[in-house]
C-alpha positions as CSV (number, residue, x, y, z in Angstrom):
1,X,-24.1,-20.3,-12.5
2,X,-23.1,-18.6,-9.2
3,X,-24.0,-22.2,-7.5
4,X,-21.7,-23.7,-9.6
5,X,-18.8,-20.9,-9.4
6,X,-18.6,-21.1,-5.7
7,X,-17.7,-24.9,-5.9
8,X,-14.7,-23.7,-7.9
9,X,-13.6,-21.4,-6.1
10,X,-13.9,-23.7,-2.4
11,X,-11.2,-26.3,-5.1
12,X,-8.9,-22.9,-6.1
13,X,-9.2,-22.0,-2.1
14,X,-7.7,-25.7,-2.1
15,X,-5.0,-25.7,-4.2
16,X,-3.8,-22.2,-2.8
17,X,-3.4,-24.2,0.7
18,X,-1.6,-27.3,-0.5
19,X,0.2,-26.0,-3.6
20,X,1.6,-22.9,-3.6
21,X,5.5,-22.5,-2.6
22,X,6.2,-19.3,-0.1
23,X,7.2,-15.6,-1.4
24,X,10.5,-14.4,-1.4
25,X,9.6,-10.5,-1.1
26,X,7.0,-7.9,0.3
27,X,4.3,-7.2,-1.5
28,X,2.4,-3.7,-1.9
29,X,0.2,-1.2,0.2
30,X,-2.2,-0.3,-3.5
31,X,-5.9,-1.5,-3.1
32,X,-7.8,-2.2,-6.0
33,X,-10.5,-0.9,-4.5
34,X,-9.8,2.5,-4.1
35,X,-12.1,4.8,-6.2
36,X,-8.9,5.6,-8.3
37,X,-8.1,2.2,-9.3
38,X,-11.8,0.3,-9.3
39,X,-12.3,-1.4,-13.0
40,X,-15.4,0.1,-14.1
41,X,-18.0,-2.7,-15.5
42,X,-18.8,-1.1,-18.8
43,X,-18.7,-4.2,-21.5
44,X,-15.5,-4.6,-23.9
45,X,-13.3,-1.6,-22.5
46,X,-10.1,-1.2,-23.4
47,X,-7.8,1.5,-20.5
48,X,-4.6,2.3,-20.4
49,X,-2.4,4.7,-19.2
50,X,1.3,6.1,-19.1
51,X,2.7,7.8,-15.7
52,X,5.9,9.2,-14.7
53,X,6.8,10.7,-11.3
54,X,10.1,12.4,-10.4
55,X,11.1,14.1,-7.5
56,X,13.8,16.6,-6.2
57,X,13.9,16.2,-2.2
58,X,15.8,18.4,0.5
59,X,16.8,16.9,3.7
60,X,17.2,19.4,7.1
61,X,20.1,17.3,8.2
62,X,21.9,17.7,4.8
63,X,23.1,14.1,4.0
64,X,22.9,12.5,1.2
65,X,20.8,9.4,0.3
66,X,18.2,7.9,2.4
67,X,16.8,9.7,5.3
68,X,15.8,7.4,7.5
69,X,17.0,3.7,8.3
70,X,13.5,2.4,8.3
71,X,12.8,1.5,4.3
72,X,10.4,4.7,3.6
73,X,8.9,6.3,1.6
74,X,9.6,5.8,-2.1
75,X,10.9,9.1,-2.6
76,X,13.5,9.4,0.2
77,X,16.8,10.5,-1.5
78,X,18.2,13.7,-0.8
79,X,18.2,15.3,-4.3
80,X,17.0,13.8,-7.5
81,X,15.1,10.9,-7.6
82,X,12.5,8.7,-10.3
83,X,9.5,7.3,-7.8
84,X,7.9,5.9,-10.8
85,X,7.4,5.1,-14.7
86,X,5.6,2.9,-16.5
87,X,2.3,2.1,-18.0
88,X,-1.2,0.4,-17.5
89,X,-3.4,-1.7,-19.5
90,X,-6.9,-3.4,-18.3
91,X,-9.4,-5.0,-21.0
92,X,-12.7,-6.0,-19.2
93,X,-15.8,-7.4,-20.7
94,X,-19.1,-8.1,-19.3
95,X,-17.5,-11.7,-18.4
96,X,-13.9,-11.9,-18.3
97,X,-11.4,-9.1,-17.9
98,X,-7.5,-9.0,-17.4
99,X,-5.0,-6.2,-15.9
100,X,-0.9,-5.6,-16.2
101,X,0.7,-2.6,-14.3
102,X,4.4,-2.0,-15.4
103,X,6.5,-0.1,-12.7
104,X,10.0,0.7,-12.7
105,X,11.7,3.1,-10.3
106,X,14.2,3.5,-8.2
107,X,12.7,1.7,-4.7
108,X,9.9,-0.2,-7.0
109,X,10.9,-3.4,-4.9
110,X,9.0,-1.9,-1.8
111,X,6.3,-2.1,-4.1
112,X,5.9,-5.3,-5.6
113,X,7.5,-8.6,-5.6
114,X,8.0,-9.2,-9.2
115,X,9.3,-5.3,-10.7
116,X,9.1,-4.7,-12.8
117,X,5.3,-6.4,-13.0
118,X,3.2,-3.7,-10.5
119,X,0.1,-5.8,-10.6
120,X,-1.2,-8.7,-13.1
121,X,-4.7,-10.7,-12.8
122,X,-7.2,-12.5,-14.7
123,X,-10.7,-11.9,-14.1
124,X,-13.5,-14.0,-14.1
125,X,-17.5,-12.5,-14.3
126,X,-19.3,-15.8,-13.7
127,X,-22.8,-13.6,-13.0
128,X,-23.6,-10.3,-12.5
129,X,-23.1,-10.2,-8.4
130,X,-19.8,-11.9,-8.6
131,X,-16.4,-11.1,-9.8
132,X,-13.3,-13.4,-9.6
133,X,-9.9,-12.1,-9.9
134,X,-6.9,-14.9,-10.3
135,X,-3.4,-13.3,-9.9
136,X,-1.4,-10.9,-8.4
137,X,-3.5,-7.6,-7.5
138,X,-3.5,-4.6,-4.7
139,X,-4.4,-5.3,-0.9
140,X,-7.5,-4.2,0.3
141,X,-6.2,-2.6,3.6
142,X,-5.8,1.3,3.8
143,X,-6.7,5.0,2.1
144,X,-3.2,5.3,0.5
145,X,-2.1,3.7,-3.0
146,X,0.7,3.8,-5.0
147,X,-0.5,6.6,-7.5
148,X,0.7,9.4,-5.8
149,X,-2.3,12.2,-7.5
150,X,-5.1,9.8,-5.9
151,X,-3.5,10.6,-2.6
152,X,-4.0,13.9,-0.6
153,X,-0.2,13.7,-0.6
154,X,3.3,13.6,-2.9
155,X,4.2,10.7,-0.3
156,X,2.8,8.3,1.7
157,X,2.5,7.7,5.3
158,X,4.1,5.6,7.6
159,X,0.7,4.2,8.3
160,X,0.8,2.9,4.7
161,X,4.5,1.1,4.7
162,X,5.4,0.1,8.5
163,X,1.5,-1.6,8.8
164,X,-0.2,-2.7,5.4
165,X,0.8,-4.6,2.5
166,X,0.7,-3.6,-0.7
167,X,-0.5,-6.6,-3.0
168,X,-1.3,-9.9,-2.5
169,X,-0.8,-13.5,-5.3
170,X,-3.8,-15.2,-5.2
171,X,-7.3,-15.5,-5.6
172,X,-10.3,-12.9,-4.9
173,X,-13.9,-12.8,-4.8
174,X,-15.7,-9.6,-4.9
175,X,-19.5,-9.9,-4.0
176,X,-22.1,-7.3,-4.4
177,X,-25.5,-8.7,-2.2
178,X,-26.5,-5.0,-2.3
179,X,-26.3,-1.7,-4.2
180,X,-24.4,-0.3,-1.4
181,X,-22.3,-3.2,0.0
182,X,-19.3,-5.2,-1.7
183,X,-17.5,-8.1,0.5
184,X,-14.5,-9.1,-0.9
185,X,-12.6,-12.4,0.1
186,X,-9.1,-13.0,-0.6
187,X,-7.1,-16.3,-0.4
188,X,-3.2,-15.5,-1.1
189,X,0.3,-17.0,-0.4
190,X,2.7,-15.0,2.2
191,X,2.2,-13.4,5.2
192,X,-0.5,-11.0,6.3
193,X,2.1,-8.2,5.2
194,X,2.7,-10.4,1.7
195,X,5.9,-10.8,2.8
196,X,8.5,-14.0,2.7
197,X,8.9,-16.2,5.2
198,X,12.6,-16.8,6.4
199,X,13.9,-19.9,4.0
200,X,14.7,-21.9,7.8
201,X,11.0,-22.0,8.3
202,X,9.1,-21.3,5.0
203,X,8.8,-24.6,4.0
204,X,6.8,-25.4,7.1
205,X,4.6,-22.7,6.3
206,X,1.6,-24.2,4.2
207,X,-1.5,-22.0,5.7
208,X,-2.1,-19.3,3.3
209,X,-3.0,-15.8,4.1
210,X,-7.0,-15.4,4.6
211,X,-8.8,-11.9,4.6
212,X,-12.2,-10.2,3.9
213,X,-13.5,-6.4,3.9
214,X,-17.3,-4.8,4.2
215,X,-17.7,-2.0,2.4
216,X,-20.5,0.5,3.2
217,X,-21.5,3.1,1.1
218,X,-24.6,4.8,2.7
219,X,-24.4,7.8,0.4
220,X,-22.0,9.0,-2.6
221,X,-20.4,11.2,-0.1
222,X,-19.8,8.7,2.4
223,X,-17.7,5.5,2.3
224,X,-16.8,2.6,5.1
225,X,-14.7,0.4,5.1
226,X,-13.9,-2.9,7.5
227,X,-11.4,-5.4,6.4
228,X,-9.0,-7.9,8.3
229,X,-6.3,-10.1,7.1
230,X,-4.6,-13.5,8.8
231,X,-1.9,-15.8,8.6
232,X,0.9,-17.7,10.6
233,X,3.5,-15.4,11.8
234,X,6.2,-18.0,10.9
235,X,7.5,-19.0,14.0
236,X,5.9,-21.9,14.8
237,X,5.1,-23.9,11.7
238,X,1.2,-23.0,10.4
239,X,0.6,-22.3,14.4
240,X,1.1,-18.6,16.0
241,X,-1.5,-16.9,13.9
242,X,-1.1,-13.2,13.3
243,X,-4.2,-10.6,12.1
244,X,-4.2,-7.0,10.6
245,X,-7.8,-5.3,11.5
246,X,-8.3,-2.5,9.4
247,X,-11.4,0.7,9.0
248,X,-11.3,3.4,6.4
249,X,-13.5,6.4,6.7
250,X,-13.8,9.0,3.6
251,X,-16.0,11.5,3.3
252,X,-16.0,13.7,-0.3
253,X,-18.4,16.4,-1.7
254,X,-17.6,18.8,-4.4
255,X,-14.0,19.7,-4.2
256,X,-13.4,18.4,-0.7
257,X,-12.0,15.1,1.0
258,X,-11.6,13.9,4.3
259,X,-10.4,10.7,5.8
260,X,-9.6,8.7,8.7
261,X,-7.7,5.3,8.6
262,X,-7.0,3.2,11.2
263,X,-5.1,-0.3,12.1
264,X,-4.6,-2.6,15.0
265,X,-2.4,-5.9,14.8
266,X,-1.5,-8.5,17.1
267,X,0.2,-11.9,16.9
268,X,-1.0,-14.7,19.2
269,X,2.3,-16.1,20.3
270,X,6.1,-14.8,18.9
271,X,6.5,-11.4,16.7
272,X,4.7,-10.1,14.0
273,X,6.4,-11.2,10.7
274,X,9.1,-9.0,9.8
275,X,9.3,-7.2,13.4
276,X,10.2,-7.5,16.8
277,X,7.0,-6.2,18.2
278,X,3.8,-8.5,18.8
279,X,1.7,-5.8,18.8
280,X,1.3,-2.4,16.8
281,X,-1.2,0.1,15.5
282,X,-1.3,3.3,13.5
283,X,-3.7,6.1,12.7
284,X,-4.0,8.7,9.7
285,X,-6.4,11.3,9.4
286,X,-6.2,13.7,6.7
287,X,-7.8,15.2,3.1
288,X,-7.8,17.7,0.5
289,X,-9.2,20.4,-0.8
290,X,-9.9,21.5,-4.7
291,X,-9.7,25.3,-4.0
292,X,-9.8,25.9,-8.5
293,X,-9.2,23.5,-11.2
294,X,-5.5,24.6,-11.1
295,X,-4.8,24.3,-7.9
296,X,-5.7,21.9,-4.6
297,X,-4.4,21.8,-0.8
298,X,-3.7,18.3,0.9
299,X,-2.8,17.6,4.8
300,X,-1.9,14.1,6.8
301,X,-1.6,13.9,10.7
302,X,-0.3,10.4,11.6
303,X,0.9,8.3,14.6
304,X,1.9,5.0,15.5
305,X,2.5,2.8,18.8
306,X,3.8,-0.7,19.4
307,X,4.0,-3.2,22.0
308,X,6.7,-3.2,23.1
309,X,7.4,0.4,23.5
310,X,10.7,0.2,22.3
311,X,9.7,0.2,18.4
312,X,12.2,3.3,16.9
313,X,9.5,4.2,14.3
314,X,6.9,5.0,17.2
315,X,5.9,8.9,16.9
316,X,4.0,11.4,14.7
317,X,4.3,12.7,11.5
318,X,3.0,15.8,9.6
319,X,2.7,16.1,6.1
320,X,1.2,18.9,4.1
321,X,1.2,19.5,0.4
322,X,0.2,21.9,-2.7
323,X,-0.8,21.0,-6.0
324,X,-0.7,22.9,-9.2
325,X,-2.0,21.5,-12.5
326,X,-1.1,23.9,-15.3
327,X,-2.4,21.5,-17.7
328,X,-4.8,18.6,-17.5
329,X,-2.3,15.8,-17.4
330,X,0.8,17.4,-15.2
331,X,1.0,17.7,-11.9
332,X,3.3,19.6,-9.6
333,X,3.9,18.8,-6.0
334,X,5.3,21.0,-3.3
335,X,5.3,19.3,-0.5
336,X,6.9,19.9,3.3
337,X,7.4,16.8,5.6
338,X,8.2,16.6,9.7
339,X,8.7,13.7,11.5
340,X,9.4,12.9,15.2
341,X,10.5,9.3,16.4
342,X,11.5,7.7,19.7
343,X,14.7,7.1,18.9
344,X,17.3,8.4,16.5
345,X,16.0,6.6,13.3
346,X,17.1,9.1,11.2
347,X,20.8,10.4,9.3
348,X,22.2,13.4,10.3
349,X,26.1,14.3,11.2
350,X,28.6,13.5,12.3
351,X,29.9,11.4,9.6
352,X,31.3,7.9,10.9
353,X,33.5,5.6,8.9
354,X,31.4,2.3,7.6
355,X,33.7,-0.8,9.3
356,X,32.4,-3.2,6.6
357,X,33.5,-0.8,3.3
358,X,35.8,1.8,5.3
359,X,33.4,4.6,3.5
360,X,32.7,7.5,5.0
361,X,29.2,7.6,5.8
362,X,25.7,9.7,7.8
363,X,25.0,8.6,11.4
364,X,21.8,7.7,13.1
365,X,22.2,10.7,15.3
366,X,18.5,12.0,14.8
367,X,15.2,11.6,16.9
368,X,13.4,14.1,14.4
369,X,13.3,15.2,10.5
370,X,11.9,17.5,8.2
371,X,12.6,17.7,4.3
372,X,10.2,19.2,1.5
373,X,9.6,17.8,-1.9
374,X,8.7,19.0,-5.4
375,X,6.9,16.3,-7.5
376,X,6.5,16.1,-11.1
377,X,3.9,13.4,-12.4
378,X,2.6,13.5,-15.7
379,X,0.1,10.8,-17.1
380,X,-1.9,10.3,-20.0
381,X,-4.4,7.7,-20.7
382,X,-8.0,7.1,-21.1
């Protein structure tokens, strides 16, 4: 039966190259694969759940609305803000299985594509060592996800949004030739960051994005991770390839997790989609500790570089958070934030006057930030 399923999926690899028309949006950093979001294979299981996260977030400079002119993170308006709320349902048997993530919210396009459709794929369990997935599902690169209580933090890195998508369209394999090694495969339409190509050149673009990851588990405690993703860069027609390489360390015992998370990309001729640079990278360490069942500590060190130098989102940031959980399904985030650039990225006065709208409006007076958050999540499912 697996014979016969690989021949089907070298025709679906196929179609994906000569058929599919070019994206129009990015698509999202949320791997499947991380523990949080992995569909257990119990037979005929029926999960959902319900989430909703809201935020109140206070900005040093004291402006209003986004802090930073780089798109980040979900939660960046001074004040009140929804990140997310919707709902998930999954229905997997011992040989087929589908999954549909609703998301709405208030920057739910930096997450996926089609809002306010989070993710949405058929699955396929030809035999016991192979699982097809046919649809639109979460990228395999990073730690980070778009559930905000898997993380160590309220918000993610800018690791997670300036370097790694967030979701690819198209097909996936997960193999399993050992009890501690998966290899997944993805075929999918867009660039490496799932991203659109401009309309001038996208119809010169045929080459889909191609990608695969190793994951080691040598020990429950223990988890590795080695994945890459590449595509054309879109400036030369299906030439001037581009490639994300991408490890994931975690460690976890009881009550404890630590992480390291690393990525390197390059384009071969011409920018990286989306950027001026041809070359960036970007590392997060970080974890969290369960000090009681109530209450939980979390902490993320980051930097990023680029080639050239002259990338305004090159610098550090520092994030650390505390969780309470008065009851088994709230959450309650407080969470302090600093941030450092190379050039003045952020909003801060003086006010200037907007020459397209005459409004009067922050200016990108700021090299450094720092803000806090309190979070509010509450979820219920099974």
């Amino acid at each position: 039966m697996c014979r016969r399923s690989s021949i089907l999926v070298g025709v679906a690899i196929g179609l994906l190259v000569d058929g599919w028309p070019p994206t129009t949006a990015r698509a999202d950093l949320e791997a499947d694969q991380a523990p949080s979001e992995e569909i257990d294979r119990v037979p005929y299981e029926l999960s959902w759940q319900l989430v909703v996260t809201s935020y109140y977030m206070f900005n040093a400079h004291r402006v209003a609305g986004p802090y930073s002119s780089f798109e980040y993170p979900y939660a960046d308006t001074q004040g009140f803000g929804l990140t997310f709320a919707g709902g998930d349902v999954a229905y997997r048997t011992d040989k087929w299985g589908i999954t549909l993530n609703l998301r709405w919210g208030q920057n739910v396009d930096r997450l996926t594509e089609f809002a306010p459709l989070s993710r949405g794929f058929a699955t396929w369990i030809p035999c016991e060592k192979l699982t097809l997935d046919f649809g639109y599902f979460g990228a395999f690169i990073g730690i980070e996800t778009a559930d905000e209580w898997e993380n160590a933090n309220f918000t993610r890195g800018i690791v997670y949004f300036k370097l790694q998508p967030f979701r690819h369209l198209g097909l996936r394999a997960v193999l399993e030739p050992h009890d501690k090694v998966d290899i997944t495969l993805i075929v999918a339409r867009g660039s490496i960051f799932g991203t659109s190509f401009a309309s001038d050149v996208s119809a010169s673009v045929v080459a889909p994005t191609v990608g695969a990851q190793v994951q080691y588990t040598p020990s429950t405690s223990t988890d590795l991770r080695l994945g890459a993703l590449a595509g054309p860069n879109g400036s030369n027609g299906n030439r001037n390839w581009q490639a994300i390489i991408d490890f994931v360390a975690q460690w976890s015992s009881k009550g404890w997790t630590l992480f390291v998370n690393g990525d390197y990309e390059f384009s071969s001729r011409g920018p990286l989609t989306g950027f001026a640079e041809s070359k960036q990278w970007g590392v997060s360490l970080g974890g969290r500790v369960d000090i009681t069942d109530h209450w939980s500590v979390g902490g993320r060190g980051e930097y990023t570089g680029s080639v050239p130098s002259a990338d305004p989102a090159t610098g550090f940031t520092v994030t650390g958070t505390v969780r309470y959980l008065p009851v088994q399904y709230l959450i309650i985030s407080l969470e302090p934030r600093a941030e450092f650039a190379r050039n003045d990225i952020y909003y801060g006065r003086p006010f200037v006057t907007d020459t397209a709208t005459g409004n009067t409006v922050p200016s990108l007076s700021q090299d450094w930030f720092f803000g806090f958050w309190i979070g509010v999540t509450a979820r219920i499912g099974n």
